[in-house]
C-alpha positions as CSV (number, residue, x, y, z in Angstrom):
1,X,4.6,10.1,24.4
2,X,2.0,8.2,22.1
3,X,0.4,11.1,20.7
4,X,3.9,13.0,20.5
5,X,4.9,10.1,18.2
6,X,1.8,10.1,16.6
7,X,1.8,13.5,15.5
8,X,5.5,12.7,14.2
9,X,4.7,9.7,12.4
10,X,1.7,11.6,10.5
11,X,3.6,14.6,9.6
12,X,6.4,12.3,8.1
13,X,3.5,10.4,6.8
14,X,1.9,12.9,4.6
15,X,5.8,15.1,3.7
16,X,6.6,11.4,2.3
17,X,3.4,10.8,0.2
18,X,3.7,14.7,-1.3
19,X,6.8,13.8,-1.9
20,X,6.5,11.0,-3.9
21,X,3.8,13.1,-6.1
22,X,6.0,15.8,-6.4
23,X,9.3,14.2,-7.4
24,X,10.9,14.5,-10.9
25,X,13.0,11.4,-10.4
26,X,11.1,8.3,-9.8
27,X,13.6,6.7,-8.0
28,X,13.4,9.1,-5.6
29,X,9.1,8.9,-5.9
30,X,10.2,5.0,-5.0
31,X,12.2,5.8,-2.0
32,X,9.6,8.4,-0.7
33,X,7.0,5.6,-1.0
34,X,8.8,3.1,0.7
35,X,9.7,5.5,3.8
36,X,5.7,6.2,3.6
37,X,4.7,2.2,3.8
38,X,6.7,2.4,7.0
39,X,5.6,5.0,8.6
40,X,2.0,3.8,7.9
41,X,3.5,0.3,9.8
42,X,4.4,2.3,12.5
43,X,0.5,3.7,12.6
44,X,-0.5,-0.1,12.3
45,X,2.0,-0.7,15.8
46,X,0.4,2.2,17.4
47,X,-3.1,1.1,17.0
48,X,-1.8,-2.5,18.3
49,X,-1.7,-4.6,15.2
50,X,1.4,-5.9,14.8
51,X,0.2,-8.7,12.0
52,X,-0.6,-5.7,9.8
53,X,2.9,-3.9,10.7
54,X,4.7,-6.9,9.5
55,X,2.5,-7.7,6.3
56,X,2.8,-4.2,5.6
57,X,6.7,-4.2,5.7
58,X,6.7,-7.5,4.2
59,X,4.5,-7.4,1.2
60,X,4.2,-3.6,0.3
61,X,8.1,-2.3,1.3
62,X,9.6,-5.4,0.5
63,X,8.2,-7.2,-2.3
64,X,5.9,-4.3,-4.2
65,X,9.0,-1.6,-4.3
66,X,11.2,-4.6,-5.4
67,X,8.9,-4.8,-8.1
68,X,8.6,-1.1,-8.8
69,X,12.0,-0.2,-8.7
70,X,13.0,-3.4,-11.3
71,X,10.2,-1.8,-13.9
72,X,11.6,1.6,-13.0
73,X,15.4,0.7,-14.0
74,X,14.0,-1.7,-16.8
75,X,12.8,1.1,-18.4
76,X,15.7,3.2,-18.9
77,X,14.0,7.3,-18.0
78,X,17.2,9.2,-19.1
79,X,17.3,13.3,-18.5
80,X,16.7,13.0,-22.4
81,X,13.2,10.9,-22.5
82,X,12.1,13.6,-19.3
83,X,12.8,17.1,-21.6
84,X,10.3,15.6,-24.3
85,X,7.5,14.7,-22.4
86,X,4.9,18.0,-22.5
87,X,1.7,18.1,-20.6
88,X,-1.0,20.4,-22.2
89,X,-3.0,22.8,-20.2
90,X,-5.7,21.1,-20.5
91,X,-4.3,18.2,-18.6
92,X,-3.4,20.1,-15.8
93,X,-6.9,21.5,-15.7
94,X,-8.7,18.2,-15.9
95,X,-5.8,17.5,-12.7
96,X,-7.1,20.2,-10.9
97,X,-10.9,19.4,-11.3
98,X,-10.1,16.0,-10.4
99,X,-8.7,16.4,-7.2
100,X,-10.5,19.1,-6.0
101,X,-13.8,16.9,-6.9
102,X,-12.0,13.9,-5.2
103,X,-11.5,16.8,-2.1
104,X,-15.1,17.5,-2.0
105,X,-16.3,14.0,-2.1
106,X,-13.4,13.6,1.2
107,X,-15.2,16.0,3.0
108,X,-18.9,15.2,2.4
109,X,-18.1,11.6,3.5
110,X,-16.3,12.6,6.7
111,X,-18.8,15.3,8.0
112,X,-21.3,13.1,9.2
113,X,-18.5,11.2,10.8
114,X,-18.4,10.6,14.7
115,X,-14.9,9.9,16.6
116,X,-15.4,8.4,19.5
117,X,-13.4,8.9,22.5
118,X,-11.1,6.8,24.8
119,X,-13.3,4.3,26.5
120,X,-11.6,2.4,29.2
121,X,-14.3,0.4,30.2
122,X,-14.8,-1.0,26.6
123,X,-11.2,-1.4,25.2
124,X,-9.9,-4.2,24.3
125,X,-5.8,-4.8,23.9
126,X,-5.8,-7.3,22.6
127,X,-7.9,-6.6,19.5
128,X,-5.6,-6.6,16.8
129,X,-3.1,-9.4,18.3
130,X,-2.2,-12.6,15.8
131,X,-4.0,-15.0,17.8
132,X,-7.1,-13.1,17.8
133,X,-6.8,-12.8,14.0
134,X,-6.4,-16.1,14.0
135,X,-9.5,-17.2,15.7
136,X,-11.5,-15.3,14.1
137,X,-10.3,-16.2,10.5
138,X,-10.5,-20.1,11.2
139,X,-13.9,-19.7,13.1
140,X,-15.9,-17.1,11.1
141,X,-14.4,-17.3,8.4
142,X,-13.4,-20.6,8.1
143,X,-15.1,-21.1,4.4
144,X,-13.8,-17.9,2.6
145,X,-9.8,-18.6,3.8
146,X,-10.0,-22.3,2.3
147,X,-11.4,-21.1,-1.0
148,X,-9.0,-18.5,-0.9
149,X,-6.1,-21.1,-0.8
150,X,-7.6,-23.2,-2.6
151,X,-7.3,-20.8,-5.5
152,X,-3.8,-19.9,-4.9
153,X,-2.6,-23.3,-5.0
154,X,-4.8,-23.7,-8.4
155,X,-3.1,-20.0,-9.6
156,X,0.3,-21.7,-8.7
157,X,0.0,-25.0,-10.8
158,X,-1.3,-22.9,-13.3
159,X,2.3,-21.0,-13.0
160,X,3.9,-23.9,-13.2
161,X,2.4,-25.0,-16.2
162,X,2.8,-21.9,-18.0
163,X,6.3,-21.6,-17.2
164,X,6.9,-25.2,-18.1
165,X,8.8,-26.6,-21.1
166,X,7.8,-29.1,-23.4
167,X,10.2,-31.3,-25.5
168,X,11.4,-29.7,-28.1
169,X,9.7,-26.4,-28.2
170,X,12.1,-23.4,-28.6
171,X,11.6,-20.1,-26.9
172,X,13.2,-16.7,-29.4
């Protein structure tokens, strides 16, 4: 039943991800991506991490494609804007050397790779569980998550004071 849904969710996976490369409308590219970010939560639930399920969903369907699709109908792309854009042959050539170079350096760095069986004596359920994150972010790394807040409270005054009026200045 796992792997049958895991063969489903990767096949969706990578029709999704073409799909947003290959679509003339970016809307549609938008749409493709989002149903892509959750099938790639639904890998994060089969490998038993729920916390990076929901961050997934949370941050990269909800508030990145938010983001993408306000840009998208900010800027306008008409039928009319699409017919005048032109891309050389030598583009399309670079395209092609790019990925396949990007293909080759894929390969070379999987071929030494070793996957390693099902070990029941050595697994661990409860590996990618919240609480475990959490203990091992506020005992290992303890230092690195309070600098890290520290700076985002620093980034968010610094928001706030950007943002922030003063008497008598006028905004055109």
């Amino acid at each position: 039943m796992t792997e049958n849904l895991f063969y489903f969710l990767s096949s969706l996976t990578l029709l999704c991800a073409l799909m947003v490369v290959i679509s003339k409308n970016p809307v549609h590219s938008v749409l493709f991506l989002i149903i892509t970010f959750f099938t790639i939560s639904g890998h994060y639930i089969l490998l038993n991490a729920q916390f990076l399920a929901a961050v997934n969903i949370i941050v990269y369907a909800g508030a990145i494609m938010v983001l993408f699709l306000f840009v998208i109908m900010f800027l306008n792309v008409s039928k009319q804007t699409e017919s005048h854009a032109k891309v050389s042959v030598l583009s399309k050539v670079a395209g092609v050397i790019a990925g396949g170079l990007l293909f080759v350096v894929m390969i070379a760095a999987l071929k030494d790779s070793v996957i390693e069986g099902y070990n029941p004596d050595t697994y661990n359920s409860q590996v990618g569980m919240v609480e475990n994150l959490g203990q091992v972010l506020f005992t290992e790394y303890l230092l690195p998550f309070e600098l890290a807040s520290v700076l985002f409270l620093v980034a968010m005054v610094g928001a706030v004071m950007l943002g922030k009026k003063e008497a008598g200045e006028q905004h055109f």
